[in-house]
N, C-alpha and C positions, 0 to 999 in steps of 0.2 A: 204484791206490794212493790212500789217503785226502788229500784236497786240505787240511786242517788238523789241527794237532796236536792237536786235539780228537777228528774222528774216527778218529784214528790211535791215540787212547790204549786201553791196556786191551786193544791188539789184539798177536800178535805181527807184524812186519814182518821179511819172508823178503826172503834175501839170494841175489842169485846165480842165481835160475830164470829161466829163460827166457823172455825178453819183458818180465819185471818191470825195473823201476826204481825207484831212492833218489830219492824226494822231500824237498824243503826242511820240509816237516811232520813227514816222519816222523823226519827227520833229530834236528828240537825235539823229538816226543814221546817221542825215545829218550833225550835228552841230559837230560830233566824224570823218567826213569825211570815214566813211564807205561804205555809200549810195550817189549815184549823181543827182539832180535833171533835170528830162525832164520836156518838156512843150509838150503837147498833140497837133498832129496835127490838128485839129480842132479847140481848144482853141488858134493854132498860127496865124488862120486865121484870129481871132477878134484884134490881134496888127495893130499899125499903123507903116506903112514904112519911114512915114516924118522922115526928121530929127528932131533930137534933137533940144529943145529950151528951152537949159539950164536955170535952177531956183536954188531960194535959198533955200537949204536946210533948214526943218521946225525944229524951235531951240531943240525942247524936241528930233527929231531923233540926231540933232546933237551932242546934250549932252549925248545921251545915247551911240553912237559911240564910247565916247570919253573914256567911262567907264567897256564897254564889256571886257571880255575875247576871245582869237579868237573863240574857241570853241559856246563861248553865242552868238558870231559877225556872224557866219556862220548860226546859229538857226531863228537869229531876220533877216536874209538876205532871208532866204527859206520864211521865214511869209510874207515877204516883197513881193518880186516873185509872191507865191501863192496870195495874195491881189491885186496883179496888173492883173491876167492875166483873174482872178475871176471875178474882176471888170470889166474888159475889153471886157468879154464874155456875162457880165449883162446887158451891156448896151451898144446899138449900137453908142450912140454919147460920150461914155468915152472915151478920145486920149490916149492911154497909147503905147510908141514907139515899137516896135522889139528891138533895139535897148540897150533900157535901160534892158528889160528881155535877152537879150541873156550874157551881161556884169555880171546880177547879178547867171544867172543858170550858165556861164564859172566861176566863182570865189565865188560865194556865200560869199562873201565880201562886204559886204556896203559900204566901204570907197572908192570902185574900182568901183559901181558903182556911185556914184556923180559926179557932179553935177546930180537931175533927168532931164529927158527932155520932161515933159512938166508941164501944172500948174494941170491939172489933176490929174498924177504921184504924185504931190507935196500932194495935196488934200487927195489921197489916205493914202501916209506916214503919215500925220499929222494924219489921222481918224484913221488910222487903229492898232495905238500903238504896233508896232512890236518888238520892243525890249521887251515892256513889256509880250506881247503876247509871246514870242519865251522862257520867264524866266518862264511863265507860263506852256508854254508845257512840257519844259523840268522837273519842280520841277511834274508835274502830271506824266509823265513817268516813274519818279523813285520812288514815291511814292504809285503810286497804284498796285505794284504788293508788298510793303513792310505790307498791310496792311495783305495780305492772311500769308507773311512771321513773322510777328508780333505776328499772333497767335500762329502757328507753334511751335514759339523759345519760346512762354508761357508756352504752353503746354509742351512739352520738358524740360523746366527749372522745371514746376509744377513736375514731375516724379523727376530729379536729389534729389529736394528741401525736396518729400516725402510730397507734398502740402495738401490742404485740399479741397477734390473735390466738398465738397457745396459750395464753394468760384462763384461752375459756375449752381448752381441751382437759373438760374431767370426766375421768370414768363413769360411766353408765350406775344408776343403782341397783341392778338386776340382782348383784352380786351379796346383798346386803351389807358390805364392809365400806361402802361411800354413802353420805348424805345425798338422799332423795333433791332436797330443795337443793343445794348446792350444783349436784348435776342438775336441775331442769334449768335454772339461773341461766349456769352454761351456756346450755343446750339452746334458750332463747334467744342469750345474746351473739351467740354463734349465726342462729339465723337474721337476725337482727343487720348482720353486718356480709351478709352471703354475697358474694356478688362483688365488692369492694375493692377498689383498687388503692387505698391509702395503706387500710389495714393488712402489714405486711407480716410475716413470717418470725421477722424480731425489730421488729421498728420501734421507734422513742428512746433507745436506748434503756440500760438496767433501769434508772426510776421509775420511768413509765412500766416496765413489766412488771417491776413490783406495786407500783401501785395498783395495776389492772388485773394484776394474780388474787388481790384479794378479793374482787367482787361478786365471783361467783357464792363463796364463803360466809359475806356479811350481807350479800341481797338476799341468800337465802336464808341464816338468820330470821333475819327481819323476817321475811314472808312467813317462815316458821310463827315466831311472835306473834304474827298480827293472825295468822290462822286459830292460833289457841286462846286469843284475846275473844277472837269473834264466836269462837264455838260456848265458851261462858255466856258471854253478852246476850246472845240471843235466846240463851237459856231463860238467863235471869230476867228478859225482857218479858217473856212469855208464858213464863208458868206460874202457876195461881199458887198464891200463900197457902199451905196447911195450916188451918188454925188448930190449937188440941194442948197439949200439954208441954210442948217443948217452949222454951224462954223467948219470947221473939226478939227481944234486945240482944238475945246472945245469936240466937240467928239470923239478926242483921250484919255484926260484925265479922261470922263469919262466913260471909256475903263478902263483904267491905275487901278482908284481910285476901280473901282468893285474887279478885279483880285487881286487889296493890300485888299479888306476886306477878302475877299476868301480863302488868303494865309496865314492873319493872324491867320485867324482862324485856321486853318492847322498848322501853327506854334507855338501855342500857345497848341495844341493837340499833336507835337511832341517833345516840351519841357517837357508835362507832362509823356512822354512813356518810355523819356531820362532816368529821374531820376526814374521810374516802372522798367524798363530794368536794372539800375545800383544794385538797389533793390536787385530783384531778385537775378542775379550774384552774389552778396556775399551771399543771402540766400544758393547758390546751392555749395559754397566752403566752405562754415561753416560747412557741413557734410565732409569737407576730413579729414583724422587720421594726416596725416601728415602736422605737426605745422608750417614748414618753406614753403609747397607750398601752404597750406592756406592763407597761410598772406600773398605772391605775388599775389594768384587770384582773395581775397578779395580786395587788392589794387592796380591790374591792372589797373583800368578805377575810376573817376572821375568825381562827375558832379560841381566842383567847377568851372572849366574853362567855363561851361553853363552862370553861375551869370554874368546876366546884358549882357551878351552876343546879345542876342536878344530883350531887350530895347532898344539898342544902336543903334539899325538898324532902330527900327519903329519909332522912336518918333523922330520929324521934320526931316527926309529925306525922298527923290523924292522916286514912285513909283519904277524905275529901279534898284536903292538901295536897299530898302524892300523887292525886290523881289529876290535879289541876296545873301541878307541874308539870307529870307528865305530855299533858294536851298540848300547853306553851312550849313543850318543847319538840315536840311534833311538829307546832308551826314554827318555828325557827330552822328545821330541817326545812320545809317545804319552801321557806325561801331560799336553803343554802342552793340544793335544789335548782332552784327557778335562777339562781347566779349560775349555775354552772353550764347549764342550757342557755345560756343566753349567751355566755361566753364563748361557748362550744360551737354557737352557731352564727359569733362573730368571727371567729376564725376564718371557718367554712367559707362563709359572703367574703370574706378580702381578700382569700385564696384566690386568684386568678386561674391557679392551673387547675382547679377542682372544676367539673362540670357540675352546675349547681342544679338540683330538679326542679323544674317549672313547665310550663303548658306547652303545649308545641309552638304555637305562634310567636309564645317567649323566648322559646329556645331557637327557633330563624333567626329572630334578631338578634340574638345574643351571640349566634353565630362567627358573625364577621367585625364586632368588637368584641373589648375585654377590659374588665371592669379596673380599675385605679387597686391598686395596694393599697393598704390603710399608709404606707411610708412614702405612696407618690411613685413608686416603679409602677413603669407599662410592663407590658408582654413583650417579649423578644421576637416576637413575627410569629407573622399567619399560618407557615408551615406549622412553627409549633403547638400554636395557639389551639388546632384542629385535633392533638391527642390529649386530649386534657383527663385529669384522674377521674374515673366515678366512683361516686357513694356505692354502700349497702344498697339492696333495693329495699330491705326497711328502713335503716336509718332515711335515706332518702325523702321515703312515705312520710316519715316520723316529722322530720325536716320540714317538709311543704306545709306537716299541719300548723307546725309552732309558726313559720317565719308569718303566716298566714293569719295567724291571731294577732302577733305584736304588730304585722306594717299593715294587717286590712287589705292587702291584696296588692298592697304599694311598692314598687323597685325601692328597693337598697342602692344606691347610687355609692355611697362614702361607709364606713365604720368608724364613730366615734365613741368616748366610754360616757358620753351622757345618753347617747340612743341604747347603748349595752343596757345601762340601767335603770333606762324605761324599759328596757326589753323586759330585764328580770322581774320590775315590779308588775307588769302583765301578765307575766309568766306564773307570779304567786299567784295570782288572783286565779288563772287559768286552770291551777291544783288543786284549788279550793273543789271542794264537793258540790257547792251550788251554784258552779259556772257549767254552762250546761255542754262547754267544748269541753272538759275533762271526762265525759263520757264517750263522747267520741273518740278521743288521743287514747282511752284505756281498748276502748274496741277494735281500734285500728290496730293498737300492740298488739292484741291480744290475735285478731284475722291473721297478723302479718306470722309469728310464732306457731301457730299451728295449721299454717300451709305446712311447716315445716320444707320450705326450697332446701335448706343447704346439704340435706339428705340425698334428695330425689328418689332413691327409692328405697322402700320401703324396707323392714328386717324383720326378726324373729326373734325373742323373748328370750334370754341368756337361760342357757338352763334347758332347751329345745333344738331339737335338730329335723332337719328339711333330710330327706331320703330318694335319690334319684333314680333314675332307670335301674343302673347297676347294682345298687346298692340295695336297692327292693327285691333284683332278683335272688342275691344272697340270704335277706332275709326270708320270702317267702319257701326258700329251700330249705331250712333253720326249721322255720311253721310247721314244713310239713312232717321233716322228723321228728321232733318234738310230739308233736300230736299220732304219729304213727305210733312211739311209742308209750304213750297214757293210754292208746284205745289198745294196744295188746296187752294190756293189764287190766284191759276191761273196764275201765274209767269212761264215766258219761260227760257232755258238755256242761257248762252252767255259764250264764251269763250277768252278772249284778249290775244296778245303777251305778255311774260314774261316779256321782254324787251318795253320801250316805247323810242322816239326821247328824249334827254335830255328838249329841249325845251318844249315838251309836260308839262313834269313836275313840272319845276320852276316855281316859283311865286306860287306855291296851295297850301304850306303847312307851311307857316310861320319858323319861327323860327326850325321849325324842319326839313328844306329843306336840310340840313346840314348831315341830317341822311342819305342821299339818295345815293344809289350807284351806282357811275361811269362805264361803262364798257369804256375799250382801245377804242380807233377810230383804227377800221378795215377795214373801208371801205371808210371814207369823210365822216360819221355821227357819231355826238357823241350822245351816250345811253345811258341811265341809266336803273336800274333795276327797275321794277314798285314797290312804296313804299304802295299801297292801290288798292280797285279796283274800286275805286268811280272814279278819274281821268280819267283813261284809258276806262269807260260808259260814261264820259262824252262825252270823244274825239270821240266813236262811233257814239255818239247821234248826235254829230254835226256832222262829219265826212259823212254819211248816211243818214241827211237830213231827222230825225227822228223825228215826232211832238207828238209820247205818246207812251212808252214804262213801260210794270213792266217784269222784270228782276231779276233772280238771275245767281250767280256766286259764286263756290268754288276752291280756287286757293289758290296758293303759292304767299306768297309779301314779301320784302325783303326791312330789315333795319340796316344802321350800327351804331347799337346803343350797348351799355355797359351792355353784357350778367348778366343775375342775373337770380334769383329763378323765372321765370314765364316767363320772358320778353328772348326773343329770335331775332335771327337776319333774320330766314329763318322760316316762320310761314304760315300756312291756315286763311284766312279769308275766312266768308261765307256771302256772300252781297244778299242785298233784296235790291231792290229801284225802285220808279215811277218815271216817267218822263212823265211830260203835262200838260195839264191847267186844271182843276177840281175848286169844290166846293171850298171854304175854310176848312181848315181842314181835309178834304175827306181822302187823301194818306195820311195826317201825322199820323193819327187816325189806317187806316190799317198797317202801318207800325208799330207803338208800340204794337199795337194787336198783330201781326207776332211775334214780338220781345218778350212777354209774353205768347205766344201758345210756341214758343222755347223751353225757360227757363221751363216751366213746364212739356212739354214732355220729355226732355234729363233729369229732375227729378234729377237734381242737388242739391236740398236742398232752402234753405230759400235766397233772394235775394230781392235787392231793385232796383227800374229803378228813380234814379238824373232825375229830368228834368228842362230847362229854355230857354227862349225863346233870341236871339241876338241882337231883338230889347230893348227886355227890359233892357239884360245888359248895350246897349251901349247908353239907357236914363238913367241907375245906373251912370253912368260913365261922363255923362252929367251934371247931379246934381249935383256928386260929384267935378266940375270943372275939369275933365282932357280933355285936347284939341281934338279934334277929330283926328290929326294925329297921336295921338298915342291910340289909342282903342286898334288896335289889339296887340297891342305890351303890354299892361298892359292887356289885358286877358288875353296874354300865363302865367303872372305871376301869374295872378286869379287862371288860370287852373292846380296851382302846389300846392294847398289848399290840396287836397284828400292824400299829401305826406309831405310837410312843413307844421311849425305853421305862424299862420300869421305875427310873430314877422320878420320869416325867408324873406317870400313875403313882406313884408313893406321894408325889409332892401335894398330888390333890386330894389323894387321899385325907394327905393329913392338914393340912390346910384348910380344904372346903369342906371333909364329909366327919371331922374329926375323931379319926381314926388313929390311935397311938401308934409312934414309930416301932417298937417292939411287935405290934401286931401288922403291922405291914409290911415288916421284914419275913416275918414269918407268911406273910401269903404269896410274899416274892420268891420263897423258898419253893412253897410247894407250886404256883406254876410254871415251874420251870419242867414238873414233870411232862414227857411228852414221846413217843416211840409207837412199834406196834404194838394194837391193841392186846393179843392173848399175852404178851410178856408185861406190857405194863400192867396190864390185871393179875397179872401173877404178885407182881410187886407191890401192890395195894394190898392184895391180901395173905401176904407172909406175915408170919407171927412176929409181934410188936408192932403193929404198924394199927396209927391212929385212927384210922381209918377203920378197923374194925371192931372201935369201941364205942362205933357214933353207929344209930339205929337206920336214919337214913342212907348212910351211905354203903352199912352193908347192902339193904334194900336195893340202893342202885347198882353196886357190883355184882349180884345175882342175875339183874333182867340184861346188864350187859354182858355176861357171859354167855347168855342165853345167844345174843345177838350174834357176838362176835362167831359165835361156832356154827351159827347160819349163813352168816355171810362168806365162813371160810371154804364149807361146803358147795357154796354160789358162786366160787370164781372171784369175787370180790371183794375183800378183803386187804387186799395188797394195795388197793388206791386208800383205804383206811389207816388214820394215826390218830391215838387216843393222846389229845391234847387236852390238860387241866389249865390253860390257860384261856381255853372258849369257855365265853359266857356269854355270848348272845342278850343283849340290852334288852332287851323285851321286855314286855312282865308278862306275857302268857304263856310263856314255856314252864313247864310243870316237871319233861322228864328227860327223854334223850335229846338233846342238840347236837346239831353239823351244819359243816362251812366247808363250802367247796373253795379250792383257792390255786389257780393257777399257777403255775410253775413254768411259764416259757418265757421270751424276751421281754415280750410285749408287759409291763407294769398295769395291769386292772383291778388289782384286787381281790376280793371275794365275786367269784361269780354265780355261785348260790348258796342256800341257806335254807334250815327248815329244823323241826322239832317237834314234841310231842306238849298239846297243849290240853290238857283234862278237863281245865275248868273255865274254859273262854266261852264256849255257847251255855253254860249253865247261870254266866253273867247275865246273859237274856234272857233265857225263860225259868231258871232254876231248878231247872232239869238238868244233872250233868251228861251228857256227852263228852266221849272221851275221843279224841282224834290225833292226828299225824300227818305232817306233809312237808313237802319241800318248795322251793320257790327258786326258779331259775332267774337269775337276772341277766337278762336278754340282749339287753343293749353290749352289756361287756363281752357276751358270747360274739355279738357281730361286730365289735373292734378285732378281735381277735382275728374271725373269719376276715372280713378286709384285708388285715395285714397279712393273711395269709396268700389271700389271691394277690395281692402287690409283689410278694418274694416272690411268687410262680411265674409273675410276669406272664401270664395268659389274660386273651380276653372273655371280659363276664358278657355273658349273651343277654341282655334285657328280656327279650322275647324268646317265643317258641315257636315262631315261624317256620314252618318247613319250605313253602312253598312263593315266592314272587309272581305274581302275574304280572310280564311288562308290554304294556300294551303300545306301542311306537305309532303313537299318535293321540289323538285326547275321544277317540273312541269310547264314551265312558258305557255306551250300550254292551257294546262288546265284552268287556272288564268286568261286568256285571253277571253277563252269563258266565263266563269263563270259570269266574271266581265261587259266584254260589255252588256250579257242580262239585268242586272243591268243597267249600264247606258244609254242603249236603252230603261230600263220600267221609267227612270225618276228618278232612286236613285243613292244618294249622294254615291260613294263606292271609299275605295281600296283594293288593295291588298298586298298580302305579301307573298315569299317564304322562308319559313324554316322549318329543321326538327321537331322541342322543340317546342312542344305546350304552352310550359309557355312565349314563345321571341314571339308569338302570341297574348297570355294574357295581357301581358303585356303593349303591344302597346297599345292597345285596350284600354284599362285602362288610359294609360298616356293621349289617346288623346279624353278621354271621348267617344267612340264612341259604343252605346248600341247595337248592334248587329253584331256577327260574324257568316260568314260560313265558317262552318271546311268542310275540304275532306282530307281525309287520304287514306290506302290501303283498310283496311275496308268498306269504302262510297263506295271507286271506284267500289270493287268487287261486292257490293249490288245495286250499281247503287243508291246511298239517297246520301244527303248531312244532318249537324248536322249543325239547327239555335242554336247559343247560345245569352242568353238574357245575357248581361255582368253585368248590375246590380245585377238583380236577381240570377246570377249564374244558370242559368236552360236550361238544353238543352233537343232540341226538334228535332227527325231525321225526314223528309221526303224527299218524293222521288225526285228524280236531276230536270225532268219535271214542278213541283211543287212548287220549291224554290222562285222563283221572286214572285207568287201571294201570297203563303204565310206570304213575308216578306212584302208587299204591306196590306196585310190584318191588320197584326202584326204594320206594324208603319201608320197604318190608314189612308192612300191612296186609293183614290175611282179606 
């Protein structure tokens, strides 16, 4: 379907067939009588032959009949059509005539098709608010190609005005706490103006900044508006009436009532762009010299006639009303618009020092004169005359297309304010939808914008990070301990899709399911990307009918969460966990173990492991009176302790989750408990202590006694503190919880976590499995590790090179043999050809790599090659034969 009523005209638009849709274009070019509507021989087979059995016309069609323009009358007749024949095709027992469709596609007249002929027909009018719908399409056609044009004529006026281009430095929306449309606004008009030599750093002075600071803010607005306008419209364009038991009179209005919020809001967004754009325009004639055309272009346009203009429309009148005002005033923006562009780009033409874009031939000539000021000053000489300021290279583009409409390809010799305002009145015509240059001017914005020049090159998604030589080698050193120590516990690999079923997902992460990210439906399934890797083992466990698994896994997992210093959106977690039925304590015991063999191998520095058990919280949380339907809703607040003060947690306790102050003073009380674990266990369960009057929670001071005197046996115990203020957000934790949490300079946070969850794989198959694991978070472990090599001030070796081959000359036969013996005896080599034994040295050096073989013409001639020790500086010749054991001997290779 043609995307403007431009290329829609002249064409017929078929109604009805299969896969087709009513667009907001065609919608105009039928209503402008350019385009003719068919009906699809298929969809004509679904009409009924009967005759007519004339009805009464449904009052709201009839009134809104009474109040169209023919143009709106022909719009709301095509919606009308299309609804009938849509509906007609929907459903085999809808009676909708031939009869009444061939009367409304011959005349697309509503008043010439009535009486309808049948009660159907009738049903259909009433539901399907076609006048309303037809004002709808029509104000979205002409609106969403003004929003690409909106920026455009900002941009453009921003140059005339000499604006101030931080006016469009706004934060990225990566981060979710900035407007999407307001940054891309920006981001466009930023490229828009790339290149520029007017638009300075603070130019126009304070007005102009403030009035250019707001554009990003109210172009996107509007763009917003007009995107939520258009996702209704083409709804209500295109889907077929249910007919059945609901009231169709009440479901036309509310039809009607949606499309007036939609529009107001639109309207309310074009009122503020009215009085942005009138702004501007005098901004951009306050720079002309000349006093009498100043003061016509500053007071061409008006936004006095706006006032109360569009109250008058909204407030107590019918949908059909509101929407008809909204339309008129849509066009009144698109002229204010087309004054401001015209103005902007009278400026520009009387600007002698601006170099104006035109063809090359134009611009020879233009060369060696220079054009009149609108006030009658020349150019102060030809020296000068030669630096003249340039445009944007879009506005420029932008520039050549307009000046190119209004003169027809004609020099501008003079500025006057009656050519201005021919300029503008071609300029309106120019924004109309059925001018078939407002296609191209949208296309060209749109090319010019997502070259994206003022970048150049390219970046990486807030929330993601790029990992270099050095910084690889760190990690991959990280990899390998980590995985040395899950396979000394006997742990096997497992690998999951990146991606899981969205259902997979929900319901396992509480409060923080929010974080999770959506992929498009591409196939009939909706996805998400996996948020952990604990869910996705679940789903295996059940999935495959697993009754005892220990498992690791290192993989990427993905969060849309609010990037900061540590916390990332695209992150490695490295999972350890059992799954089966054991002893008590058995897996939780070797999993904290695991979790502290970790931490002390990667030699991170000084760290503590939070631990507490979910029973016991959720008998804290008992005693303390809170209902058991909200547990887990009051431990995700618990769980924001380690980052608010409790003043912060109480406030939303009681506020958001309504929780009384007496009861959350008293949960304030208890966690505060926190020490080592066999003494805090001791202190839990001394006589009078509440705690052992609640069933669950003796239950959990039992299986942690059990623990604690295993791990005290294990050496590990002393990184352990029984903290009652962990509560881990989750909802699949069932029993012991921990949180590993750094203790050195560096501020990271928690750098892992893990817990016993019993009844997470039983959510899949209904089989419970009972499991245990931890989860390193990887990323924070290698800030750490960085900051650690940065205080050491050593270098990180990217590579494992032992050996250089430098071949002093571009002999690449030579380098080839040299180098395979080498990597046939099992040594790490490369090579290299160049003349300059120092471009040798050197590498050698950059990439720490302790031994080179030189071969020069000398080696060749003797048949030796020269080891050199690169630390040492010591070179040693032997013979070509001898080099591989030699150097096997030398880096102590049996």
């Amino acid at each position: 379907m043609a995307s403007t009523a431009a290329a829609a005209a002249n064409a017929t638009v078929m109604l009805g067939g299969k896969g087709a849709t009513l667009s907001p274009a065609a919608v105009y070019a039928l209503s402008l009588g350019v385009a003719a509507p068919g009906i699809d021989a298929a969809a004509q087979k679904s009409l009924s032959t009967r005759a007519p059995s004339p009805q009464e016309t449904p009052a709201p069609l009839a009134a809104a009949i009474a109040s169209l323009a023919p143009a709106e009358s022909r719009a709301a007749a095509a919606v009308l059509l299309n609804k009938l024949v849509l509906t007609a095709s929907d459903s085999a027992s809808a009676l909708v005539t031939a009869a009444t469709a061939a009367r409304l596609a011959g005349s697309l007249d509503l008043a010439a098709a009535l009486p309808l002929g049948s009660r159907d027909e009738a049903a259909v009018a009433a539901a399907s608010a076609p006048a309303a719908v037809a004002l709808a399409a029509l104000i979205d056609c002409c609106a969403a190609p003004l929003a690409r044009v909106a920026d455009a004529v900002a941009a453009l006026s921003c140059e005339a005005a000499r604006g101030d281009a931080a006016a469009f430095d706004v934060p990225g929306s990566g981060d979710g706490l900035s407007a999407k449309d307001e940054a891309d606004v920006a981001a466009d008009i930023k490229v828009l103006v790339f290149g520029s030599k007017l638009v300075g750093a603070a130019g126009g002075g304070a007005p102009a900044a403030a009035t250019f600071a707001k554009v990003p803010a109210l172009n996107g607005i509007f763009r917003q508006a007009v995107r939520a306008l258009h996702a209704l419209v083409r709804i209500e364009l295109n889907a077929p009436v249910k007919l059945g038991k609901r009231d169709a009179s009440q479901t036309g209005e509310g039809k009607e009532e949606a499309l007036v919020v939609l529009a107001t809001q639109l309207a309310r967004a074009v009122q503020a762009l009215c009085k942005l754009s009138v702004a501007r325009a005098r901004l951009c004639a306050e720079s002309i010299a000349d006093a009498e055309l100043r003061e016509k272009l500053t007071g061409g346009v008006s936004v006095d006639d706006l006032k109360g203009m569009l109250d008058k429309v909204l407030i107590d009148s019918d949908a059909v009303s509101v929407l008809k005002g909204v339309y008129n005033h849509l066009l009144k923006f698109r002229d204010f618009l087309a004054w401001e562009a015209a103005v902007a780009m009278a400026v520009i033409e009387a600007d002698s020092s601006i170099e104006k874009p035109q063809a090359a031939a134009e611009n020879e000539a233009a060369s060696s004169t220079e054009k009149p000021m609108a006030g009658g000053d020349k150019g102060k000489g030809d020296k000068k005359s030669k630096k003249k300021k340039t445009l944007g290279k879009g506005t420029a583009a932008v520039l050549m297309l307009l000046r190119d409409h209004v003169t027809n390809g004609s020099t501008v010799a003079s500025v006057n304010s009656v050519m201005v305002a021919e300029w503008a009145t071609s300029l309106s015509l120019l924004f109309d939808p059925k001018c078939p240059g407002l296609e191209s001017l949208v296309e060209k914005v749109k090319e010019i914008v997502e070259s994206n020049e003022v970048r150049r090159l390219p970046k990486i998604p807030k929330g993601t990070r790029d990992f270099g030589k050095e910084q690889m080698a760190i990690r991959e050193r990280a990899f390998s301990i980590i995985t040395s120590v899950f396979k000394m516990h006997g742990a096997t690999a497992l690998d999951t899709p990146v991606f899981e079923l969205r259902e997979t997902l929900m319901g396992k992460y509480g409060e923080d399911s929010k974080l999770i990210y959506d992929l498009a439906d591409q196939g009939g399934e909706l996805c998400s990307l996996r948020y952990d890797l604990t869910v996705p083992f679940a789903r295996y466990v059940a999935m495959n009918s697993i009754s005892a698994l220990k498992r690791y896994q290192i993989a990427k997992v993905y969060r849309r969460d609010n990037p900061s210093k540590g916390r990332y959106r695209e992150f490695y977690q490295c999972d350890f966990d059992i799954a089966g039925v054991y002893e008590p304590m058995e897996p939780d015991f070797e999993v904290i173990k695991v979790l502290t063999e970790l931490l002390n191998q990667l030699d991170i520095g000084t760290y503590e492991i939070k631990l507490n058990h979910r029973k016991l919280l959720d008998g804290m949380l008992e005693i303390c009176g809170v209902p058991p339907q909200k547990f887990r809703t009051v431990c995700s607040s618990i769980d924001k302790l380690d980052k608010q003060t409790f003043e912060q947690v109480k406030k939303e306790l009681v506020d958001e989750k309504g929780i009384s102050n007496e009861t959350a003073d008293e949960i304030g009380n208890l966690v505060k408990t926190r020490g080592p674990p066999l003494e805090v266990l001791m202190g839990l369960r001394k006589e009078g202590s509440k705690f052992m009057n609640n069933e669950g929670s003796v239950a959990a001071l039992n299986e942690l006694e059990i623990l604690f005197k295993a791990l005290d046996k294990a050496n590990a115990i002393d990184k352990i503190v029984f903290d009652l203020s962990l509560a881990r957000g989750l909802d699949y934790y069932t029993g012991v919880i921990y949180e590993a949490v750094f203790k050195g300079a560096a501020q990271v946070g928690s750098i892992a976590a893990g817990g016993r969850y019993d009844n997470l794989v039983g959510m899949f198959s209904g089989k419970q499995i009972p499991a245990v694991g931890v989860s390193l978070g990887i990323e924070r472990v290698f800030a750490i590790m960085e900051q650690q090599e940065k205080e050491k001030n050593e270098k990180i070796r990217p590579t494992e090179t032992e050996v250089l081959v430098s071949i002093l000359g571009k002999d690449l036969t030579l380098a080839a043999e040299l180098v395979s013996e080498l990597w046939s005896a099992g040594i790490k080599a490369e090579f290299k050809l160049t003349t300059r034994v120092a471009n040798h040295i050197k590498y050698a050096l950059q990439s720490s790599i302790p031994w080179m073989v030189l071969v020069g013409e000398s080696e060749l001639q003797k048949g030796t090659v020269k080891l050199k020790d690169v630390e040492a500086n010591q070179e040693y010749e032997v013979d070509r034969k001898d080099f591989v054991q030699e150097l096997k001997n030398r880096l102590s290779r049996p």
